[in-house]
TIVOPA-202318 format. One record per atom (N, C-alpha, C): residue number from 1; residue in one letter; chain; atom name; y negated, x, z. Coordinates in steps of 0.02 Angstrom, whole numbers, plus 50000, padded with zeros to 5 digits. Example, Ala and Ser with C-alpha at 12.3 -4.5 7.8 and 13.67 -1.06 7.14 Angstrom:
BEGIN
[1, "A", "A", "N", [50284, 50660, 50390]] [1, "A", "A", "CA", [50225, 50615, 50390]] [1, "A", "A", "C", [50165, 50660, 50390]] [2, "S", "A", "N", [50112, 50642, 50354]] [2, "S", "A", "CA", [50053, 50684, 50357]] [2, "S", "A", "C", [49998, 50645, 50394]] 
This chain:
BEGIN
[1, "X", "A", "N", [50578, 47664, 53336]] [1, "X", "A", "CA", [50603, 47713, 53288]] [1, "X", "A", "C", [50562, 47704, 53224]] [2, "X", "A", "N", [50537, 47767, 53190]] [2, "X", "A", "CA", [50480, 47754, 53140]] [2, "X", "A", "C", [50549, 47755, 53070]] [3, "X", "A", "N", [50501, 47760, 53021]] [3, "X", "A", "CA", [50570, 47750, 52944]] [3, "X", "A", "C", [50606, 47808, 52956]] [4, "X", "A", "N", [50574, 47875, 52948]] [4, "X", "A", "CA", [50607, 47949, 52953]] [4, "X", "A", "C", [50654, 47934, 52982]] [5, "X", "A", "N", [50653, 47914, 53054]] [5, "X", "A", "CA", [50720, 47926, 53105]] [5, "X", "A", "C", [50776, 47875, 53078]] [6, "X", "A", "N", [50750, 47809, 53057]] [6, "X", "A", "CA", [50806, 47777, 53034]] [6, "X", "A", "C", [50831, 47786, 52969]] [7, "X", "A", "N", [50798, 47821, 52927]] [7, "X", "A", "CA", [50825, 47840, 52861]] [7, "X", "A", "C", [50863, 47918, 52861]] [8, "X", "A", "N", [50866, 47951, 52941]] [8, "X", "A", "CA", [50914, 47983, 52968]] [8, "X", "A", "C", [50984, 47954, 52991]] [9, "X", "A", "N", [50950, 47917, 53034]] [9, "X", "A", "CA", [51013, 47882, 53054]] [9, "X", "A", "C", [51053, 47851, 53008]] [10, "X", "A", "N", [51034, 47816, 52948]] [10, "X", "A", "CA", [51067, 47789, 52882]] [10, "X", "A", "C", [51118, 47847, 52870]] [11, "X", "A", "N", [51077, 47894, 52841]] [11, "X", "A", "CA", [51107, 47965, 52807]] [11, "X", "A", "C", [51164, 47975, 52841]] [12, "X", "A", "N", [51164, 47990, 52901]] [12, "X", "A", "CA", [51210, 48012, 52946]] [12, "X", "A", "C", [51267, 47968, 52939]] [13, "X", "A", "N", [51252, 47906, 52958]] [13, "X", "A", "CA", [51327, 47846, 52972]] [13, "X", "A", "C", [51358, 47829, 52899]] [14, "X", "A", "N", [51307, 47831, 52845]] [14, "X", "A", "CA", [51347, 47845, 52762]] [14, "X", "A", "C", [51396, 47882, 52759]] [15, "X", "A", "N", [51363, 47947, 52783]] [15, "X", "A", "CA", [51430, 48000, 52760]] [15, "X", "A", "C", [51489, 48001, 52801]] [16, "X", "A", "N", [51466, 47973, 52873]] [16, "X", "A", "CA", [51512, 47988, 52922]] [16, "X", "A", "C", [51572, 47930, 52925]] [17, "X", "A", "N", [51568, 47864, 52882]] [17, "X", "A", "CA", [51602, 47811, 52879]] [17, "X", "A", "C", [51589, 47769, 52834]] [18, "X", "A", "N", [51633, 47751, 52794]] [18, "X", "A", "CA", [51636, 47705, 52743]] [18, "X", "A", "C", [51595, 47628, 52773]] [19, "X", "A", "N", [51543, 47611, 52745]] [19, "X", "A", "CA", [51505, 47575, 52752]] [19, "X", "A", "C", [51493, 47507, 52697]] [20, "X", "A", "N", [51536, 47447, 52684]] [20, "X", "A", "CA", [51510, 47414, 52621]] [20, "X", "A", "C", [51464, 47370, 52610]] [21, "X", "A", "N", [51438, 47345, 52683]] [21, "X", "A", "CA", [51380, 47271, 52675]] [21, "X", "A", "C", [51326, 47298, 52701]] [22, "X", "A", "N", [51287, 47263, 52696]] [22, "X", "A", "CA", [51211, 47280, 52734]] [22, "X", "A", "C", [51242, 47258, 52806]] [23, "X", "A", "N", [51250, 47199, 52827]] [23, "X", "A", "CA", [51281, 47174, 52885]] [23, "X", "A", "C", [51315, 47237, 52920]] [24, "X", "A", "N", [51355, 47263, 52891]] [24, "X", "A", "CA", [51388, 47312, 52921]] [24, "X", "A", "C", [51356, 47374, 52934]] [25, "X", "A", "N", [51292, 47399, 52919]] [25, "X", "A", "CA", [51227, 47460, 52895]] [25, "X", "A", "C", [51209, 47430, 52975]] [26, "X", "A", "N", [51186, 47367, 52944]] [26, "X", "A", "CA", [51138, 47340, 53040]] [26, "X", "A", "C", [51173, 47365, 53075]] [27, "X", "A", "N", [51227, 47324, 53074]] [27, "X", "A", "CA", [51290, 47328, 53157]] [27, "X", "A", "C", [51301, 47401, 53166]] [28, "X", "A", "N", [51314, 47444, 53124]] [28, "X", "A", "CA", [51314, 47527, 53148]] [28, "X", "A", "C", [51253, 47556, 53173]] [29, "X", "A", "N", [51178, 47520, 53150]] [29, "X", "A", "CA", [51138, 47548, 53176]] [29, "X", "A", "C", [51107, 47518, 53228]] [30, "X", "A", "N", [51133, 47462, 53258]] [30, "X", "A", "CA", [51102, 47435, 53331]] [30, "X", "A", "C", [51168, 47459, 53371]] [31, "X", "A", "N", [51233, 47479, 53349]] [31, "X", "A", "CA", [51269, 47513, 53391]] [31, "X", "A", "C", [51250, 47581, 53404]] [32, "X", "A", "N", [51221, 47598, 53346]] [32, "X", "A", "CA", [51183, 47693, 53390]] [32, "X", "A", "C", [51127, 47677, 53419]] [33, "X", "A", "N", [51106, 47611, 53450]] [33, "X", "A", "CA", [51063, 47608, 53468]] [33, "X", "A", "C", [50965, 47602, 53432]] [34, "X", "A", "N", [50966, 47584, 53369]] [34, "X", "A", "CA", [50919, 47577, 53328]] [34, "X", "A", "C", [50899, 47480, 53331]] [35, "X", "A", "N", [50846, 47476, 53348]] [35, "X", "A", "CA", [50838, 47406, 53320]] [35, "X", "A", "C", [50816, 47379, 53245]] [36, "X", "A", "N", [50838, 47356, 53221]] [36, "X", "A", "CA", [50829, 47331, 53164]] [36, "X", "A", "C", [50880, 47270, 53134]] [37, "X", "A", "N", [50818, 47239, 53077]] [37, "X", "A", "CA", [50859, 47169, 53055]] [37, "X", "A", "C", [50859, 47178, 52968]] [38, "X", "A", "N", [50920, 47144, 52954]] [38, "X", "A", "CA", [50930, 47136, 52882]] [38, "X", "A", "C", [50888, 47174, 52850]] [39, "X", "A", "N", [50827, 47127, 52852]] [39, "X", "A", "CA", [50759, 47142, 52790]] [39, "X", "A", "C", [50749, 47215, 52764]] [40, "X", "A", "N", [50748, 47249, 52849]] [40, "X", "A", "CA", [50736, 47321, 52855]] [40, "X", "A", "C", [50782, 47350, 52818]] [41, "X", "A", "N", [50850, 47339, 52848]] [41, "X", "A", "CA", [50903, 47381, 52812]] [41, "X", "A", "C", [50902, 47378, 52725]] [42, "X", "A", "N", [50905, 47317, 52675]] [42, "X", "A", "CA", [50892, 47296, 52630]] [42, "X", "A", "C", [50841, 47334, 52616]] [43, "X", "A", "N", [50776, 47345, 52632]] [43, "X", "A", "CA", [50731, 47381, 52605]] [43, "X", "A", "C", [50736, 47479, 52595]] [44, "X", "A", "N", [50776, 47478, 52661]] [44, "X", "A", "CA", [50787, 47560, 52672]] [44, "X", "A", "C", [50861, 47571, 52609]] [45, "X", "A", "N", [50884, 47548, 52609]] [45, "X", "A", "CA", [50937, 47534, 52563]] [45, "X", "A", "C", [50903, 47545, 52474]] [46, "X", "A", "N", [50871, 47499, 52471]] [46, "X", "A", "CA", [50818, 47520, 52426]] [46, "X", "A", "C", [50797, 47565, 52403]] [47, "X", "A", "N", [50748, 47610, 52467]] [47, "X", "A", "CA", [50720, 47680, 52461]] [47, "X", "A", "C", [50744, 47726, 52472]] [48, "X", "A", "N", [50797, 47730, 52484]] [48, "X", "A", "CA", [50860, 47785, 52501]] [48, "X", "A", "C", [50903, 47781, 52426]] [49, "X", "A", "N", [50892, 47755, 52394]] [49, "X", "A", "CA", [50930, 47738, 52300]] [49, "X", "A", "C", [51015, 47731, 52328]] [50, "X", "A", "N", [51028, 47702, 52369]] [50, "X", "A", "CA", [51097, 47696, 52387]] [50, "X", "A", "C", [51115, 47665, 52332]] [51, "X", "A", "N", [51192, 47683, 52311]] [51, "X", "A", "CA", [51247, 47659, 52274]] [51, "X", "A", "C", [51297, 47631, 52296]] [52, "X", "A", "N", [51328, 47588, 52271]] [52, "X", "A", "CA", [51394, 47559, 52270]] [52, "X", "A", "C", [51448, 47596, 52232]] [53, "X", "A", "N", [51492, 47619, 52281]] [53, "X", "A", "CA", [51550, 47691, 52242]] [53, "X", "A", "C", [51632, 47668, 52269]] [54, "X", "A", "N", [51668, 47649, 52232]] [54, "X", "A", "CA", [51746, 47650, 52248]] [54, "X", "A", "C", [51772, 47705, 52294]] [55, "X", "A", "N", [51774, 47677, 52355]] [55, "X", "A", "CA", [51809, 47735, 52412]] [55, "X", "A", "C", [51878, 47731, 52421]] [56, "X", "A", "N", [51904, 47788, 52444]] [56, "X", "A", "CA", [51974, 47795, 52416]] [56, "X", "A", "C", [52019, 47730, 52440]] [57, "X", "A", "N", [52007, 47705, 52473]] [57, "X", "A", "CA", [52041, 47646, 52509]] [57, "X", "A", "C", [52048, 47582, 52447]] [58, "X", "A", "N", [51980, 47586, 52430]] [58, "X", "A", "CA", [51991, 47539, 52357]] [58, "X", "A", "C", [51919, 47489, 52365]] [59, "X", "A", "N", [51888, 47493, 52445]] [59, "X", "A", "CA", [51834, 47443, 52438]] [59, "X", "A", "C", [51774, 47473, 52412]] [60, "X", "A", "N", [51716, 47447, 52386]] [60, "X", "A", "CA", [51654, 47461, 52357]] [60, "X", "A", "C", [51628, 47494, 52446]] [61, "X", "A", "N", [51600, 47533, 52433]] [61, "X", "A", "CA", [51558, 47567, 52498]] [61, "X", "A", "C", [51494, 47600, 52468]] [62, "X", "A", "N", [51436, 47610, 52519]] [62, "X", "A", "CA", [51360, 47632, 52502]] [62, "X", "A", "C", [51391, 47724, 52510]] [63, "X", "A", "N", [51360, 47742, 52458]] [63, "X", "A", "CA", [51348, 47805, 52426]] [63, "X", "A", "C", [51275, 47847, 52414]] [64, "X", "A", "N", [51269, 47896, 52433]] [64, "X", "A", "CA", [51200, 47918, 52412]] [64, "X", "A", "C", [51228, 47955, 52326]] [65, "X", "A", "N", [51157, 47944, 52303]] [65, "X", "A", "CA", [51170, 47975, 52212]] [65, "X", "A", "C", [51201, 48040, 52220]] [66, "X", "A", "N", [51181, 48093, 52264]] [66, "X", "A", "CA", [51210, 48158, 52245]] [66, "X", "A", "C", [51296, 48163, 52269]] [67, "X", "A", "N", [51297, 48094, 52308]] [67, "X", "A", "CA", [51336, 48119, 52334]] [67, "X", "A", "C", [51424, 48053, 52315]] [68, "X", "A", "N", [51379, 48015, 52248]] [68, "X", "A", "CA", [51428, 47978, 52223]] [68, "X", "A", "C", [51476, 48015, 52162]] [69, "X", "A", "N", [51484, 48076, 52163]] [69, "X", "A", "CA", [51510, 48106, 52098]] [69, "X", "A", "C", [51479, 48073, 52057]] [70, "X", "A", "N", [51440, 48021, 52043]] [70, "X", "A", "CA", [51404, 47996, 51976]] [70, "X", "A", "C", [51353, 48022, 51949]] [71, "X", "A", "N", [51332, 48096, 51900]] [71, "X", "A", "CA", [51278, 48112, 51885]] [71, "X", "A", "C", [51271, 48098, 51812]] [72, "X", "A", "N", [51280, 48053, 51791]] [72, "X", "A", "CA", [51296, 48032, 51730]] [72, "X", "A", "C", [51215, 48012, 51701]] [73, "X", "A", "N", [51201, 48034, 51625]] [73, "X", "A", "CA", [51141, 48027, 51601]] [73, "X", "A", "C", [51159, 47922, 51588]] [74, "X", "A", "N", [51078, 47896, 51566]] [74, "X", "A", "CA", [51087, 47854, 51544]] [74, "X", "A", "C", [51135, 47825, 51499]] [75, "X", "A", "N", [51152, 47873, 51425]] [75, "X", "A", "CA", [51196, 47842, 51389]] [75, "X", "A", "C", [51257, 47859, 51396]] [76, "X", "A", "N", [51292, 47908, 51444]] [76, "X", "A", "CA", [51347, 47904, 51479]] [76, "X", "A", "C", [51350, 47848, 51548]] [77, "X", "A", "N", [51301, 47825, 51571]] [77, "X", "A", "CA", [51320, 47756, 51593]] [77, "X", "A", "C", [51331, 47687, 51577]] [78, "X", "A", "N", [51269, 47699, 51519]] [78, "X", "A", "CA", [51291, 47634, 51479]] [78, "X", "A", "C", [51374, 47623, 51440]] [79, "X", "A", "N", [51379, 47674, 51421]] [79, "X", "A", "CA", [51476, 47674, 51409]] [79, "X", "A", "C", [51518, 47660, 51446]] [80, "X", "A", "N", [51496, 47707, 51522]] [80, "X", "A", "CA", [51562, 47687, 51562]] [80, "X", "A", "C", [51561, 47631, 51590]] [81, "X", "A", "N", [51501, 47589, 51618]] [81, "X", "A", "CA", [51489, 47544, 51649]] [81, "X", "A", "C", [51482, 47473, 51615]] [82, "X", "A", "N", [51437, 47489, 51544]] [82, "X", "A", "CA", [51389, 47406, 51523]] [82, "X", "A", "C", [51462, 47393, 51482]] [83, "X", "A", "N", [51472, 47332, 51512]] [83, "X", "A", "CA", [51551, 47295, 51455]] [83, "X", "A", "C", [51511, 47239, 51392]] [84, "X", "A", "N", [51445, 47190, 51437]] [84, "X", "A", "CA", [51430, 47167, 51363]] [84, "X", "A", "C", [51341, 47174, 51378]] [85, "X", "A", "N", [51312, 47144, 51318]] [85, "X", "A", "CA", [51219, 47188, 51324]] [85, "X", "A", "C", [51199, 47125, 51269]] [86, "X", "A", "N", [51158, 47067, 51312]] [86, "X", "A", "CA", [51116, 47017, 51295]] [86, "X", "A", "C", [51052, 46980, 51288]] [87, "X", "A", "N", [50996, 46997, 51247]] [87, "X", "A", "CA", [50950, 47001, 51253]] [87, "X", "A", "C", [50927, 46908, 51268]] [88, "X", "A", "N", [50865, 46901, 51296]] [88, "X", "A", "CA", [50844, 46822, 51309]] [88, "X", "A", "C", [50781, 46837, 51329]] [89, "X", "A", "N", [50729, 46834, 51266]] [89, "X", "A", "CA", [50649, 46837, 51264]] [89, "X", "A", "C", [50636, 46907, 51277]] [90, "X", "A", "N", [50628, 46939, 51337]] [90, "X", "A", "CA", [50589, 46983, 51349]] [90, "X", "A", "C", [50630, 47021, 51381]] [91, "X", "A", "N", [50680, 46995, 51397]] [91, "X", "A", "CA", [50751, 47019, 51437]] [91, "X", "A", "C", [50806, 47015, 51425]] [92, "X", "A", "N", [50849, 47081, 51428]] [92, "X", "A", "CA", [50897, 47100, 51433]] [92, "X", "A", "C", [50955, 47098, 51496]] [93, "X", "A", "N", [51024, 47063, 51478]] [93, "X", "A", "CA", [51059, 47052, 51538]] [93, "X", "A", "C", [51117, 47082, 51529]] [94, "X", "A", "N", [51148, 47137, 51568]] [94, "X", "A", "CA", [51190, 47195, 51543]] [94, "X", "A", "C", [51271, 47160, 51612]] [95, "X", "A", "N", [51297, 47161, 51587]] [95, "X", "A", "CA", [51360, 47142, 51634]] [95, "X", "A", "C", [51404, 47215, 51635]] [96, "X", "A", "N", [51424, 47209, 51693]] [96, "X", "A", "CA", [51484, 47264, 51727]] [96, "X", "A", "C", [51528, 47245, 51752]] [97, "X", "A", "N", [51575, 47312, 51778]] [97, "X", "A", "CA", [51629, 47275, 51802]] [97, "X", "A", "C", [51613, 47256, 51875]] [98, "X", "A", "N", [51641, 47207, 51914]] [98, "X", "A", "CA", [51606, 47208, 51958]] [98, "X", "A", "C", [51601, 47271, 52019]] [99, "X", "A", "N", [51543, 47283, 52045]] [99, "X", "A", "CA", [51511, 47314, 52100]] [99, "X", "A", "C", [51482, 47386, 52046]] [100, "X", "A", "N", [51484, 47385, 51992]] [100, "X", "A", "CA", [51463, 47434, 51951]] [100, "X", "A", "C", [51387, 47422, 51930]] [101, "X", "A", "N", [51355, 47366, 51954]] [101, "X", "A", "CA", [51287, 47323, 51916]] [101, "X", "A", "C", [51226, 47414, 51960]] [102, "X", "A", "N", [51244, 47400, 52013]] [102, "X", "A", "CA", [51192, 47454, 52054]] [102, "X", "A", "C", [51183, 47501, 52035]] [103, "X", "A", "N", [51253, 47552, 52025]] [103, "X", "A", "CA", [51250, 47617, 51974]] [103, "X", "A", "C", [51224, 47626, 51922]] [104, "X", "A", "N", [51230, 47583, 51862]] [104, "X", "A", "CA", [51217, 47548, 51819]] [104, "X", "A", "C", [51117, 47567, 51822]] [105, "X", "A", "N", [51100, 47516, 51854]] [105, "X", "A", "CA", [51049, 47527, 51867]] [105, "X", "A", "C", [50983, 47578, 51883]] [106, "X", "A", "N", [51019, 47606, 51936]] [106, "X", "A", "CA", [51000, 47676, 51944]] [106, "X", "A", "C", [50992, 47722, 51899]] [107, "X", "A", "N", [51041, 47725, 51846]] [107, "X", "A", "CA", [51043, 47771, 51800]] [107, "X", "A", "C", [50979, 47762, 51768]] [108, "X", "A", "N", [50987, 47693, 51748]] [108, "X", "A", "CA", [50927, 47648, 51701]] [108, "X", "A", "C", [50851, 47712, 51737]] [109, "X", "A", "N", [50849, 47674, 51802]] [109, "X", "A", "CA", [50792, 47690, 51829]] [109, "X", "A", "C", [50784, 47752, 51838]] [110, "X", "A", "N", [50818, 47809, 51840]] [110, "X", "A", "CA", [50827, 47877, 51848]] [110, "X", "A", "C", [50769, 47892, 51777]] [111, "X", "A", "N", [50820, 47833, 51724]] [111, "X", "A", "CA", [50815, 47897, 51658]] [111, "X", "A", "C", [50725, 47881, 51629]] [112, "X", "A", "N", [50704, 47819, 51670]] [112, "X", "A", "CA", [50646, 47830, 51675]] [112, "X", "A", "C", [50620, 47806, 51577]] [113, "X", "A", "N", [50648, 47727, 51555]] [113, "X", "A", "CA", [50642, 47749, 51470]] [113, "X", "A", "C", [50598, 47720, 51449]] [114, "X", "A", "N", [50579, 47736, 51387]] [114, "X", "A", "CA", [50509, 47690, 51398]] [114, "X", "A", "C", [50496, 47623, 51358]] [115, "X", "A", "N", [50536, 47602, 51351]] [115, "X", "A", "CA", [50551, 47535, 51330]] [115, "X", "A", "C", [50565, 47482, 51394]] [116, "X", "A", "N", [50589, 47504, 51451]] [116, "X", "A", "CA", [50629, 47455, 51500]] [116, "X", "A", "C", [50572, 47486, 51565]] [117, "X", "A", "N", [50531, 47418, 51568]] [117, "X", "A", "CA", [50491, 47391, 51625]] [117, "X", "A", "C", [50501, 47403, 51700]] [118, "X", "A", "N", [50584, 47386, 51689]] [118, "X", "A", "CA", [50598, 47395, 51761]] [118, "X", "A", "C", [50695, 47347, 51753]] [119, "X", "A", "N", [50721, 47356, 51800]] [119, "X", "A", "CA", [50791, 47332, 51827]] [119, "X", "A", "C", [50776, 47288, 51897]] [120, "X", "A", "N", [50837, 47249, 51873]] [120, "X", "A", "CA", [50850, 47202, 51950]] [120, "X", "A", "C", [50929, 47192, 51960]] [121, "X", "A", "N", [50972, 47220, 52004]] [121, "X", "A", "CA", [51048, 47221, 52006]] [121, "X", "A", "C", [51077, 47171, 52045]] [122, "X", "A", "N", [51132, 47151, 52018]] [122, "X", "A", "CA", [51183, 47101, 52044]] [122, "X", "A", "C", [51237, 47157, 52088]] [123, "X", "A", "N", [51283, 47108, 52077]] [123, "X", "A", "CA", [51370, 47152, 52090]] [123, "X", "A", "C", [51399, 47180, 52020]] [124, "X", "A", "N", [51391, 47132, 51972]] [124, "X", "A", "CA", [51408, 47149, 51903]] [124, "X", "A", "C", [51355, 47130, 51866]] [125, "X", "A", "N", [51305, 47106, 51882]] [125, "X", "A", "CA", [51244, 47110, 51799]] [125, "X", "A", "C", [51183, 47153, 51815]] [126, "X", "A", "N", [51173, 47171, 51789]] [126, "X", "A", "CA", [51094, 47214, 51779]] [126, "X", "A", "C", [51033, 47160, 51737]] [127, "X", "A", "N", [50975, 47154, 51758]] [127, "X", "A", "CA", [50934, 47115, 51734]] [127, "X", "A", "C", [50895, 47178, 51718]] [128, "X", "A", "N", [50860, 47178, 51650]] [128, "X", "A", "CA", [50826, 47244, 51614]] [128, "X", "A", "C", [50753, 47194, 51578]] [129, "X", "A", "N", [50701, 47236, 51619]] [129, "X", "A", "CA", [50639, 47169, 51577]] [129, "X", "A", "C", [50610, 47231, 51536]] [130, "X", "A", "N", [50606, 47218, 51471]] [130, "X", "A", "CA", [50597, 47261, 51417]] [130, "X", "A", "C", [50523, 47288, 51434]] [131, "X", "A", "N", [50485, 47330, 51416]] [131, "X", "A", "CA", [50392, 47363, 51408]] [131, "X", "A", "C", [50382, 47316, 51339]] [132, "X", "A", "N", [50327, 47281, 51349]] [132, "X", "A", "CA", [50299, 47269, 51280]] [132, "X", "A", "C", [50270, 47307, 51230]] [133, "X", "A", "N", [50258, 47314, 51171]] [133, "X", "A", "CA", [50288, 47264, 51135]] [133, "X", "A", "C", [50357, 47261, 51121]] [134, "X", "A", "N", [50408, 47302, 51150]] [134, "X", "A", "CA", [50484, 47286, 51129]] [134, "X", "A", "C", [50504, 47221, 51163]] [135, "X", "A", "N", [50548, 47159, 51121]] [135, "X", "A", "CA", [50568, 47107, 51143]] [135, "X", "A", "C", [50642, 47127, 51192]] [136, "X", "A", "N", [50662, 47092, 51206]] [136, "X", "A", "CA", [50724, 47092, 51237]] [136, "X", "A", "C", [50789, 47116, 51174]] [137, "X", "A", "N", [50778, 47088, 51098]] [137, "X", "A", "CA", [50821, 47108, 51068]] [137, "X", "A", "C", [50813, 47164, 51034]] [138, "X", "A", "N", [50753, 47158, 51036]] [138, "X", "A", "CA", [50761, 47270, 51015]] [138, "X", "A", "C", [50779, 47298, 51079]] [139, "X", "A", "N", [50748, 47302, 51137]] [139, "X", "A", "CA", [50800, 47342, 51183]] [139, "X", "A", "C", [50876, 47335, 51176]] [140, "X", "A", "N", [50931, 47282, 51200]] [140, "X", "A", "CA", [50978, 47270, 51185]] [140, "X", "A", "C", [51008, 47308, 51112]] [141, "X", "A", "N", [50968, 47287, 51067]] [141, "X", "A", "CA", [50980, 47331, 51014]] [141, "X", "A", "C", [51013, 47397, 51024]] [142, "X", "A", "N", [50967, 47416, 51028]] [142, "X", "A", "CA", [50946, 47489, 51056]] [142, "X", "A", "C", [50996, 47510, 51096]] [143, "X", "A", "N", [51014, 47479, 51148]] [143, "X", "A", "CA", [51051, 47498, 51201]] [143, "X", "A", "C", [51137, 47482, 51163]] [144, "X", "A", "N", [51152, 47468, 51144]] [144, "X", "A", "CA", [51212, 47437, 51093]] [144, "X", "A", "C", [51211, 47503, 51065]] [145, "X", "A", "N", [51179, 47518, 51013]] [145, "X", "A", "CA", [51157, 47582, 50983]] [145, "X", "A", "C", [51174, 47644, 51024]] [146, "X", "A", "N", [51141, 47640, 51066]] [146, "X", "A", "CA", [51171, 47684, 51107]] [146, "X", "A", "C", [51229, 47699, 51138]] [147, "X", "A", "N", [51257, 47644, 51158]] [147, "X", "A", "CA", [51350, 47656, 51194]] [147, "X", "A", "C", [51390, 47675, 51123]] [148, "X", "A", "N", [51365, 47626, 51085]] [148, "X", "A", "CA", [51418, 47640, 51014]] [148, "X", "A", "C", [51434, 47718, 50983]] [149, "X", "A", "N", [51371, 47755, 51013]] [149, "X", "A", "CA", [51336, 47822, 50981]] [149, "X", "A", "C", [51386, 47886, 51022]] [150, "X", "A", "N", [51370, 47824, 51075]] [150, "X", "A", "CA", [51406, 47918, 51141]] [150, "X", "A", "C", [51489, 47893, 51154]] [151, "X", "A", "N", [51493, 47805, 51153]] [151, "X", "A", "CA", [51556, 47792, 51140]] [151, "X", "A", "C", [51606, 47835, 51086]] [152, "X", "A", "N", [51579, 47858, 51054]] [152, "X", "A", "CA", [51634, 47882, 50963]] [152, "X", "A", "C", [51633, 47952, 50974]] 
């Protein structure tokens, strides 16, 4: 099976069933008959921008963006999501509530800013490595600035 077919098969078993681990992504897809291990899934997971979204049951489950009701700009995520925003050298470490770190992220990476290098997500923290020359505490800054702004 080349990526296409399995980044079908993903699509398909997302919408069709609440899905929350990678573990559980594999096991649905060597039960439709797909071979694949962790790494793969983890990576397709990746390039598919899957989310972590509260399903009605109450557990965190994989979400595609259009299809997490979350179309929220950057500084409407940083409000609903970032609870505290800590800069350390060159980096910024944004905490959530937990399973909110991914969304979080995405937004980050969506909004494409040009201060922030790039993201790396937890369950609840976001790791943000600033563009030079901004340090970690002018981003943070900045980003503070910002929730406070769309917060009021």
């Amino acid at each position: 099976m080349n990526r296409a077919e399995r980044h079908a098969a993903i699509q398909r078993l997302i919408r069709e069933r609440p899905i929350s681990t990678q573990v559980e992504l594999a096991d649905a897809l060597r039960a439709a008959g797909h071979d694949v291990v962790q790494t793969t899934v983890s990576r397709d997971i990746h390039e598919l921008g899957l989310q972590k979204v509260r399903h009605e049951s109450g557990r965190l489950v994989y979400a595609f963006p259009e299809d997490s009701g979350y179309s929220e700009d950057f500084g409407e995520a940083l409000v609903r999501w970032a609870l505290t925003v800590e800069p350390s050298g060159n980096l910024v470490v944004v905490t959530t509530p937990y399973g909110y770190a991914s969304a979080l992220a995405q937004a980050i990476d969506v909004a494409r800013h040009p201060h922030i290098a790039g993201t790396i997500a937890g369950e609840n923290t976001v790791m943000l490595v600033s563009r030079e020359p901004a340090t970690g505490a002018d981003l943070a800054a900045e980003l503070d600035a910002l929730r406070t702004r769309r917060a009021a």
